[in-house]
N, C-alpha and C positions, 0 to 999 in steps of 0.2 A: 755570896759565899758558896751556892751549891754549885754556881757557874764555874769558878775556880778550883774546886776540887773535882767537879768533870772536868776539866781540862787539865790537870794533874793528872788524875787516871789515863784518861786517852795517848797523855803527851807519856806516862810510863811504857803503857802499853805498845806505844808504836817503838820505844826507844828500846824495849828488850826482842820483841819480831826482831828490829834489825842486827841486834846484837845476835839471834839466834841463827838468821841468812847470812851473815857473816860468818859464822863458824866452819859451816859448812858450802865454799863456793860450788867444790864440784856437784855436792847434792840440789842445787838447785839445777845444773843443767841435766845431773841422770832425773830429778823427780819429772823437771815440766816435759823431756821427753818420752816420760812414761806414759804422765797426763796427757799428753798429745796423742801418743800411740791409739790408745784405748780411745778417746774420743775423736778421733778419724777415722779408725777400723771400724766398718761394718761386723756385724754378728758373724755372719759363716768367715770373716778372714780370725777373728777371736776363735770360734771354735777348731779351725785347723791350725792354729798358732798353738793353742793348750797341748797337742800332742805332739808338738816336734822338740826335739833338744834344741837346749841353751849355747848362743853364742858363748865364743871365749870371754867377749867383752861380760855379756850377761853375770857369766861365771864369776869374775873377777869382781863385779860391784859387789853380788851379792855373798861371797866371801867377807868382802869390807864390811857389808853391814851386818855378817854373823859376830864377826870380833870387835864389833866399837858398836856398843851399847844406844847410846845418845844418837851414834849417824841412823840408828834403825829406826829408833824413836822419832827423829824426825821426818825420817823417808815416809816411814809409815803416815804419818800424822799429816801431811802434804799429798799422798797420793791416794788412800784409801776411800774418802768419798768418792771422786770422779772415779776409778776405777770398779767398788762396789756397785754405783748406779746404773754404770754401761752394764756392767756382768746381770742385776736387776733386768733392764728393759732385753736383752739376749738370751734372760731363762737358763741362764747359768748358774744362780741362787735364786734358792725359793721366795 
């Protein structure tokens, strides 16, 4: 019985993730090329990225994700660890 209801959980779990990666297809290609970004980039290329202005492209996403609530929630929610950790080990937060 407990076997069966793990596997009801799990099988919820994975069936609403895909329902959530579906809503949003472009946010998976802007989040994993964030994630990518930040975990490729060495520290001194992060600290002289922080001072330069934003692409147009830049501009435009994160427009999108001031006005649609849920795409920010998810951006967020997708890239905030790997990006937190890198900034961690770079002494960009304490």
């Amino acid at each position: 019985m407990n076997k069966r209801i793990g596997g009801v959980a799990i099988l919820s779990a994975v069936f609403f993730a895909g329902v959530s990666f579906a809503q949003f297809p472009v946010l998976d290609m802007v989040a994993n090329k964030v994630v990518q970004k930040y975990q490729s980039a060495t520290c001194e290329q992060l600290w002289v990225q922080k001072g330069q202005p934003k692409s147009e492209q830049e501009q435009r996403v994160i427009g999108l994700l001031r006005n649609d609530p849920a795409m920010r929630t998810e951006f967020i929610n997708r890239v905030a660890a790997p990006i937190a950790n890198k900034m961690f080990e770079c002494g960009m937060i304490p």
